[in-house]
C-alpha positions, 0 to 999 in steps of 0.5 A, spaced: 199 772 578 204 766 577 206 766 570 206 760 566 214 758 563 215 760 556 215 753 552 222 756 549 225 757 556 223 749 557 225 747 550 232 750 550 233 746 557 231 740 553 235 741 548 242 742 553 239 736 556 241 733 550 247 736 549 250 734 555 247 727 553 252 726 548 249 729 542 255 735 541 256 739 536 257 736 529 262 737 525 261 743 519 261 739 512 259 741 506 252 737 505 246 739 500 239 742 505 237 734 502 243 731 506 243 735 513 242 731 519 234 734 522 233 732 529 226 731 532 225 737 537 223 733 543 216 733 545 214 736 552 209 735 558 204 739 560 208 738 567 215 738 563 212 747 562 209 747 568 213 745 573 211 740 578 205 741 584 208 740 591 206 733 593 198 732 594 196 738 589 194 739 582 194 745 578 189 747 573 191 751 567 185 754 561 183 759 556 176 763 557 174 766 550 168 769 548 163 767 542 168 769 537 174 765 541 177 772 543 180 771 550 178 775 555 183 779 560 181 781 567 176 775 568 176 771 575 175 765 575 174 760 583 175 754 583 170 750 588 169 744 592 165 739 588 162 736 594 162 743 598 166 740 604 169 746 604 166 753 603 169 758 600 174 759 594 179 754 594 183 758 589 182 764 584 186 767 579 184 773 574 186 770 566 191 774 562 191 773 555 185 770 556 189 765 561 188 763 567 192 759 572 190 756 578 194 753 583 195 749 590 188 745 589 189 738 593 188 732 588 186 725 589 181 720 590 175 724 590 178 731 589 172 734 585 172 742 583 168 747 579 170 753 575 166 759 576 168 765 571 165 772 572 167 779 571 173 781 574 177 787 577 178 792 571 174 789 565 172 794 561 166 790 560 162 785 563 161 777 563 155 772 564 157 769 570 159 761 567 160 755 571 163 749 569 163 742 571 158 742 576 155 736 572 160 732 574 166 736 577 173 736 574 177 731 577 184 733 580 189 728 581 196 728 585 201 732 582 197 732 576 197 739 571 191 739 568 190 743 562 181 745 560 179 746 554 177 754 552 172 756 556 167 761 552 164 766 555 158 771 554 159 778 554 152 783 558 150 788 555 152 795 559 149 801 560 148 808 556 147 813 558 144 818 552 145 827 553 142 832 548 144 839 549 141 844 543 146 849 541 141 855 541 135 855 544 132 860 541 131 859 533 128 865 528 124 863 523 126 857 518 132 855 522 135 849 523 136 846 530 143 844 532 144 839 538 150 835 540 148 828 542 153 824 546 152 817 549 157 815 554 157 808 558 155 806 565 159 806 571 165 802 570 166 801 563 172 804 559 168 803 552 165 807 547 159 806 545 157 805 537 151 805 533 145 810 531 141 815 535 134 817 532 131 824 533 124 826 533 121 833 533 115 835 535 110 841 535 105 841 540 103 834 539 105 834 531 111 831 529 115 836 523 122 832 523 125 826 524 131 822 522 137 819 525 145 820 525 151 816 527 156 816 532 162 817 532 167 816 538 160 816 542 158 823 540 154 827 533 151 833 532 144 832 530 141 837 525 133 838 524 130 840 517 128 848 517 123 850 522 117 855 521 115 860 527 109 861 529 103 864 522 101 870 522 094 872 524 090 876 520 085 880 523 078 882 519 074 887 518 069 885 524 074 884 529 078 891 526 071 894 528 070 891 535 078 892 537 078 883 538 083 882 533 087 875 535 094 876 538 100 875 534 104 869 537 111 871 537 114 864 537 112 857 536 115 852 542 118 845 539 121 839 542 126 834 541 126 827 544 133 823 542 134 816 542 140 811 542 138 804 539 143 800 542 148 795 540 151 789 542 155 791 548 151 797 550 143 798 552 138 803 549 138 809 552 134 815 551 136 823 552 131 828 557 126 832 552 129 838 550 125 844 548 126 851 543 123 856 540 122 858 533 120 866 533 115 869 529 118 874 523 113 880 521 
């Protein structure tokens, strides 16, 4: 992608300019900060930065930023015909910096466009696709550089995925259960994900614990409150008797569903059910 001159490339150019012109170097006196000679830097044209389009053509410069006013990186953004005389892209360029760059668009007398901007290769996270000047289109003279004011743009929540895996899947009684929690994003985003997990333990359709925890670099161990076995049964005299005495379970089975709530970038997501057991302690 083109780069846009550096202002300061430019303005040294202007200033030579001027030197050239005849305002050489001054004479070095011993003056007070009052008296010095202060010279107005030239003002420059968005063309004088630029460049100049070729004959027929314009260009268009801008800034995608998101609702804070942060720029973007790796957004595409395609310029179409507003009359849609002809199909397809007319030019495209991905921001930088959160600039973008479009050259090469015929100008003129009716020469109309609209901006689509959308996520492009590589961004770590996606974008609301966003059109501008599909009301009225954006008019392109001859040799002209247009600069747009910042286009701002929405991100789109990405998706979570949340895995839970117990340390031990069988536990003596009065133990706590440990299980490592991670939420990663979906397919083709770099972010991590932030934010809370909730956890909620139950024991047959009873719920013994709940609590939630926090992330930290997309991941958390989660620590249960202390989980009791099975009771002890007790047998009486009549079941002694006739040999019917209940039988001793030896552990009780739990479950552990977590959940990732969400934040402002990622889904909610929740993890597979994990399941121990809790034995029972004579």
């Amino acid at each position: 992608m083109a780069l846009r001159p550096r202002r300061s490339g430019a303005l040294a150019l202007a200033l030579t300019g001027l030197l050239a012109a005849g305002l050489g170097p001054v004479t070095a006196q011993a003056v007070g900060d009052s008296d010095a000679p202060r010279f107005a830097a030239p003002t420059l044209t968005a063309a004088q930065l630029a460049g100049t389009p070729d004959p027929g053509r314009g260009w268009i410069f801008g800034t995608v930023v998101d609702p804070s006013g942060n720029p973007v990186e790796n957004a595409r953004v395609e310029a179409f015909d507003y009359w849609e005389e002809v199909d397809g892209v007319m030019s495209s360029g991905l921001t930088y910096g959160g600039d973008f760059e479009l050259y090469r668009l015929p100008g003129g007398p009716d020469a109309l466009y609209m901006l689509r901007v959308s996520t492009g290769p590589d961004s770590a996270h996606p974008i609301r696709t966003t059109w501008v000047g599909v009301d009225d289109g954006i008019e392109l003279k001859r040799r002209e550089v247009l600069e747009l004011d910042p286009i701002t743009v929405r991100y789109q929540k990405v998706a979570s995925r949340t895995t839970a895996k117990a340390v031990r899947s069988t536990l003596g009684n009065r133990s706590r259960a440990a299980l490592t929690v991670r939420v990663a994003p979906g397919a083709g985003s770099t972010l991590v994900p932030a934010g809370k997990v909730t956890y909620l333990v139950k024991a047959g359709g009873k719920t013994v614990d709940a609590g939630t925890a926090t992330l930290r670099n997309g991941a958390v161990r989660v620590r249960t409150a202390k989980l009791a076995g099975p009771a002890k049964v007790t047998c009486t005299k009549a079941q002694r008797k006739k040999k019917r005495c209940p039988v001793q379970p030896q552990k009780r089975d739990y479950s552990v569903r977590v959940s990732y709530a969400g934040s402002t970038q990622f889904k909610a997501s929740s993890a597979a059910v994990v399941r121990f057991a809790v034995t029972f302690r004579r």
